[in-house]
VEXDREN-2710 file (C-alpha; in Angstrom, 1 decimal):
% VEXDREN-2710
k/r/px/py/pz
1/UNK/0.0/0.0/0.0
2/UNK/1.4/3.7/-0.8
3/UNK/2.6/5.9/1.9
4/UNK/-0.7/8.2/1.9
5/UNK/1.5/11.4/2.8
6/UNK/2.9/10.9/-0.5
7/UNK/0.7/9.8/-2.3
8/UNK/-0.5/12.7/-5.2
9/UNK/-3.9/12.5/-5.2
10/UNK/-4.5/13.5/-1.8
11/UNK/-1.2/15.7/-1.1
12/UNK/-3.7/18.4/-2.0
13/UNK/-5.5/18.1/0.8
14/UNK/-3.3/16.3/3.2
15/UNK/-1.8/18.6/5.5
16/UNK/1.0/16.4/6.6
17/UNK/2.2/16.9/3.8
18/UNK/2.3/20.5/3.9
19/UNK/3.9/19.9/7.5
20/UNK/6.5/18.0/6.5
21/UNK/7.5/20.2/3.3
22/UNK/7.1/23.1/5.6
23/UNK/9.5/21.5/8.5
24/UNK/12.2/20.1/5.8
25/UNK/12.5/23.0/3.9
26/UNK/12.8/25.5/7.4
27/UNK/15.5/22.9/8.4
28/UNK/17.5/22.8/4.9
29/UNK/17.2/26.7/5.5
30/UNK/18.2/26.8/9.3
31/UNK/21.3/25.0/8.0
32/UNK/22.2/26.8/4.8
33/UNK/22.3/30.3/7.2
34/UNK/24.9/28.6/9.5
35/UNK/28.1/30.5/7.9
36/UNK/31.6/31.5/9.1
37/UNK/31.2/34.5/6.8
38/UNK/28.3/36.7/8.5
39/UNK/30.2/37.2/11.8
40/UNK/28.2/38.3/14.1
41/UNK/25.4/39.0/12.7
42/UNK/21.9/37.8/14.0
43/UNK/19.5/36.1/11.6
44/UNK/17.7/38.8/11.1
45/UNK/20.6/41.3/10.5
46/UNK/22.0/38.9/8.0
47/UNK/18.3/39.1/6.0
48/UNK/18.2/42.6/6.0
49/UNK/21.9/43.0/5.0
50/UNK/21.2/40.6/2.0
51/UNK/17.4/42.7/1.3
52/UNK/19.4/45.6/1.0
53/UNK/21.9/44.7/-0.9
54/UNK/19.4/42.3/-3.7
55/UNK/17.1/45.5/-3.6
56/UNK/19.1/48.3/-2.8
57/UNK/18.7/51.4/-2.6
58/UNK/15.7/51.0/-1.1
59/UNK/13.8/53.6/1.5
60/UNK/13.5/52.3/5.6
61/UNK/10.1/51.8/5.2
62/UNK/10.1/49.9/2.2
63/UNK/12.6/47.5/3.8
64/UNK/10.1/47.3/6.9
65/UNK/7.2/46.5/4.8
66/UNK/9.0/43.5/2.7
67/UNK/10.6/42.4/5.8
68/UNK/7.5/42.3/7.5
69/UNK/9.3/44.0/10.6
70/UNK/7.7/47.1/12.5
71/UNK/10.0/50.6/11.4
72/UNK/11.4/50.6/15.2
73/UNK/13.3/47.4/14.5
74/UNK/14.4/47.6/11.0
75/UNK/15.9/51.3/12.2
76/UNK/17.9/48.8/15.1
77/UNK/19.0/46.2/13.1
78/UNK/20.1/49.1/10.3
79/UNK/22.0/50.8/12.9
80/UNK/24.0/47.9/13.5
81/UNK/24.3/47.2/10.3
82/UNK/25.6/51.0/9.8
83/UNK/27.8/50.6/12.6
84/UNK/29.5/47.5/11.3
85/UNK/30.1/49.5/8.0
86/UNK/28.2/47.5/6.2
87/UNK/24.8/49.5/4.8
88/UNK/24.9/53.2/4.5
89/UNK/21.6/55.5/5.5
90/UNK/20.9/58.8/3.5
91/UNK/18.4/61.7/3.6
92/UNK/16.4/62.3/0.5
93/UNK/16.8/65.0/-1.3
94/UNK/13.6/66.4/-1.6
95/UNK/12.0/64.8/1.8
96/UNK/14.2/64.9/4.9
97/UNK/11.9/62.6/6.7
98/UNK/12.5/60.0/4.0
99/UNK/15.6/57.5/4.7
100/UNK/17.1/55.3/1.9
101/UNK/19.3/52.9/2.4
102/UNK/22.6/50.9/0.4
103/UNK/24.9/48.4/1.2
104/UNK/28.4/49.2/1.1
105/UNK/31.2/47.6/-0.8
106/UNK/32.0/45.7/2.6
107/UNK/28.5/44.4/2.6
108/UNK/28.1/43.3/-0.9
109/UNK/31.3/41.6/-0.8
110/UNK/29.8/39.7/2.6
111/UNK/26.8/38.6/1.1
112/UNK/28.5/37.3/-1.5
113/UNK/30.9/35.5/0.9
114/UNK/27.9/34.2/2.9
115/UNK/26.1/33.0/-0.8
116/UNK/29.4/31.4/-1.7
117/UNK/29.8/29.2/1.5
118/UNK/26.0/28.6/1.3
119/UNK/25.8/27.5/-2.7
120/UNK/28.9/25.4/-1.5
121/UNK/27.7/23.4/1.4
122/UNK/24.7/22.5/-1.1
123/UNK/26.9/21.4/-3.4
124/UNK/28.6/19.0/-0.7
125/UNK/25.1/17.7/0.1
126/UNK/24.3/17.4/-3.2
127/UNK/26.6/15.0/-4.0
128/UNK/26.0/12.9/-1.4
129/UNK/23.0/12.2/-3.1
130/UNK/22.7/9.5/-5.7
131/UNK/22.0/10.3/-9.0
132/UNK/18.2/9.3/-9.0
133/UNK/17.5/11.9/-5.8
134/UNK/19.3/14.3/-7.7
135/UNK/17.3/14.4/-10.4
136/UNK/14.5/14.3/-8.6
137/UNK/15.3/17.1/-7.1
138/UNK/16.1/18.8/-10.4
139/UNK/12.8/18.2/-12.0
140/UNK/11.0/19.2/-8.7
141/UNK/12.8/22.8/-8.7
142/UNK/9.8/23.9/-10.9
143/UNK/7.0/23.4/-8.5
144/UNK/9.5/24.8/-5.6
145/UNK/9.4/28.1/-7.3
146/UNK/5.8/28.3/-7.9
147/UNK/5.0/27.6/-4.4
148/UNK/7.2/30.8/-3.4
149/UNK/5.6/32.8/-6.3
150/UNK/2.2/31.4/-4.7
151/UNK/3.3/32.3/-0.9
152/UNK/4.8/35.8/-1.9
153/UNK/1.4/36.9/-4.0
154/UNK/-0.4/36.5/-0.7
155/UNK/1.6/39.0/1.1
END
């Protein structure tokens, strides 16, 4: 008899399914994050750092709203992240109240350090897996995306 967790016709409505998606993918990330590179950055300093840098220059509140962090914090964590060199904060020129932020050359060139030692221990997993899971995983990279698409159009 087929596992019914994986089976296809009822993954739609199975929500073990969606739990176990939702705890394996949360753990591959959890692991991917653990880098030598970031210092000592918190998690959440190390997803604004990499925001601003993908989307840069954005304004503070722009960066609070796609963070989904309230102003007060995003302004903490960009402080530190200022501190450390990293992002720089400007005025606008026509609106002094509005705050626009860019990541410095030093924190590019982290964020690409931290990518690098990410995209490398996948690599090293990847190739512990044989050549079947790895195409499985290949041909499943489609539906991955979609499912982000999906989750980010109900923001």
């Amino acid at each position: 008899m087929k596992n019914p967790t994986l089976d296809p016709a009822t993954a739609r409505t199975n929500p073990e399914v969606a739990d176990r998606l939702r705890a394996a993918v949360a753990r591959l990330s959890r692991s991917l994050r653990l880098t030598h590179a970031d210092g000592d950055l918190s998690p959440s300093q190390r997803e604004v750092l990499f925001t601003i840098t993908r989307r840069g220059p954005l304004r503070l509140s722009e960066l609070a709203a796609s963070e989904g962090l309230n102003p007060t914090m995003v302004s903490r964590i960009v402080s530190h992240l200022e501190s450390a060199r990293l992002v720089t904060r400007s005025a606008d020129g026509t609106d002094a109240r509005v705050i626009h932020l860019e990541s410095t050359d030093a924190g590019r060139a982290l964020c690409q350090e931290m990518r690098n030692e990410r995209t490398d221990a996948l690599l090293f997993a990847l190739e512990k897996l044989n050549a079947r899971q790895r195409r499985e995983l290949t041909d499943v990279l489609p539906t991955l995306e979609a499912l982000v698409e999906t989750l980010r159009s109900r923001e």
